[in-house]
C-alpha positions as CSV (number, residue, x, y, z in Angstrom):
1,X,13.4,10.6,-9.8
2,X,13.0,7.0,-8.4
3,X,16.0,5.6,-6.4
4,X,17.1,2.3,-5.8
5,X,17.4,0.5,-2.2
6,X,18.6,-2.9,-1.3
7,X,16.2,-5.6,0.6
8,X,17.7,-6.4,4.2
9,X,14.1,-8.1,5.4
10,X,12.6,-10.8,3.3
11,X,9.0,-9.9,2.8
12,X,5.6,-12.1,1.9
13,X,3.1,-10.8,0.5
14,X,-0.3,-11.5,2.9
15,X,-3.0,-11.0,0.6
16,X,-3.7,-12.8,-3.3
17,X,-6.3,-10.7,-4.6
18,X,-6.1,-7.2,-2.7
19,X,-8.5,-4.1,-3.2
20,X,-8.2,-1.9,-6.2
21,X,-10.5,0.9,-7.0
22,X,-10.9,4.2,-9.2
23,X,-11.3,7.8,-8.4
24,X,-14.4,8.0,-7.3
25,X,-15.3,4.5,-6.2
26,X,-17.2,3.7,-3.2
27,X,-15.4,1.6,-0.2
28,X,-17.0,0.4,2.7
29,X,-14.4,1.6,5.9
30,X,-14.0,-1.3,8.6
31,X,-10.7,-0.2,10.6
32,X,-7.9,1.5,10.9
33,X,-4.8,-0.4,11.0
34,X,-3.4,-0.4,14.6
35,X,0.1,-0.5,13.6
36,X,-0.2,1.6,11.0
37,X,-2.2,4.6,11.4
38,X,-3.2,6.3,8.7
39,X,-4.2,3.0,6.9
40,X,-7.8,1.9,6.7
41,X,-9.1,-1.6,5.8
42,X,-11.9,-0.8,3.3
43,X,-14.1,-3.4,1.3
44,X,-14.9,-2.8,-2.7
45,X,-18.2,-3.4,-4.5
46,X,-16.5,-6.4,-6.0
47,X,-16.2,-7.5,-2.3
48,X,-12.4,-7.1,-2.6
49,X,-10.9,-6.0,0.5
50,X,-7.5,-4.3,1.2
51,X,-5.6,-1.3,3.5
52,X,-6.0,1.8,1.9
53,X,-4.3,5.4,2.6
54,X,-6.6,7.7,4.4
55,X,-5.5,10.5,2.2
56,X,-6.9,8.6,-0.9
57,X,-10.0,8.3,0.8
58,X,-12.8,11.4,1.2
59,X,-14.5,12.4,3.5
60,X,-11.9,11.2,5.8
61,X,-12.5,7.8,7.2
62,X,-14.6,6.2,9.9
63,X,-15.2,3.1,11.1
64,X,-18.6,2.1,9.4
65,X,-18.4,4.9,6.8
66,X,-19.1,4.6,3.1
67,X,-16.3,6.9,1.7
68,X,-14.8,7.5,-2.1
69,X,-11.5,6.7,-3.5
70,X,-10.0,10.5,-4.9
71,X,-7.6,8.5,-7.0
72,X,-6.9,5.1,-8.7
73,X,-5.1,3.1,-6.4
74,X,-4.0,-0.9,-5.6
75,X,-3.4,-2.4,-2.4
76,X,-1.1,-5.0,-3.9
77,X,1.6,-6.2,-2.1
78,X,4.5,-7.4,-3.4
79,X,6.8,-10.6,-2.2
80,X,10.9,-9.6,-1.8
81,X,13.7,-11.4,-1.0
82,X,16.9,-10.7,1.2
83,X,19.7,-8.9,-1.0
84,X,17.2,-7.9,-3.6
85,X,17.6,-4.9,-5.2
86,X,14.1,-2.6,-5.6
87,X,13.4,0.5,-6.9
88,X,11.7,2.7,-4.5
89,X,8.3,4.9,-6.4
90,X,6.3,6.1,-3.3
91,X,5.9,6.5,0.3
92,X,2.9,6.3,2.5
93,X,2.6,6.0,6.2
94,X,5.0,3.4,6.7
95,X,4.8,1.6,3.6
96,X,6.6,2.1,0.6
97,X,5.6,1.2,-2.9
98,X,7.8,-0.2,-5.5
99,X,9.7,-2.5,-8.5
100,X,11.3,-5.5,-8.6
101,X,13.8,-5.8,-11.2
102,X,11.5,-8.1,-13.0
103,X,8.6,-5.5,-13.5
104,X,6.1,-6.4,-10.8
105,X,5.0,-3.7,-8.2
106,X,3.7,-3.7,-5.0
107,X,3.8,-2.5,-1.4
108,X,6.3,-3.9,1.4
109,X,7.0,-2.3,5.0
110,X,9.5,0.6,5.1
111,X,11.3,-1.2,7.5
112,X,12.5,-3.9,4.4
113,X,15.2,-1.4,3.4
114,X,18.4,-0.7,3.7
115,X,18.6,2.9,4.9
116,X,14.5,3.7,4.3
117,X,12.9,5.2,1.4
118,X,14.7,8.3,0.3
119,X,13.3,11.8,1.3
120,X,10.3,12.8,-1.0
């Protein structure tokens, strides 16, 4: 069941043309975000580049690694405004993915909503 939360931080979206891959793709690990654990910044054969969940990436990630994506999987961001109404469709490490009321879908910071993404 998705639920719906209310924007009280504006959010921009950083990055145009984010990393996407497959199950089963091979990233290139650079980092791991230092403000978000958990996240990695990986680079695509397409040369794409994007954070990506540690726990869609196997073996588990290492700075300098070569490591497989278990699952399709879009590092899109999306932009919100204040007072926006979004509908909330996942949770990961700080981030949570979801819709706009005019279809698009992306990731913005937990901290954007009123009250937090609900319990899983």
């Amino acid at each position: 069941m998705h639920h719906t939360r209310r924007i009280i931080t504006a959010y921009e979206a950083v990055y145009p043309d984010p990393i996407v891959v497959q199950g089963g793709d091979v990233v290139a690990v650079e980092r791991e975000d230092d403000e978000y654990r958990g996240w990695w910044w990986c680079v695509a054969a397409d040369a794409r580049a994007g954070w990506v969940p540690a726990a869609l990436l196997t073996p588990a990630p290492t700075p300098g690694a070569r490591v497989s994506a278990i699952a399709e999987y879009s590092a899109r961001e999306l932009t919100v405004a204040l007072g926006a109404v979004v509908t909330w469709l996942e949770t990961r490490d700080g981030w949570v993915r979801v819709r706009r009321a005019d279809g698009a879908i992306g990731w913005i910071p937990a901290s954007c909503l009123d009250g937090g993404p609900p319990p899983a």
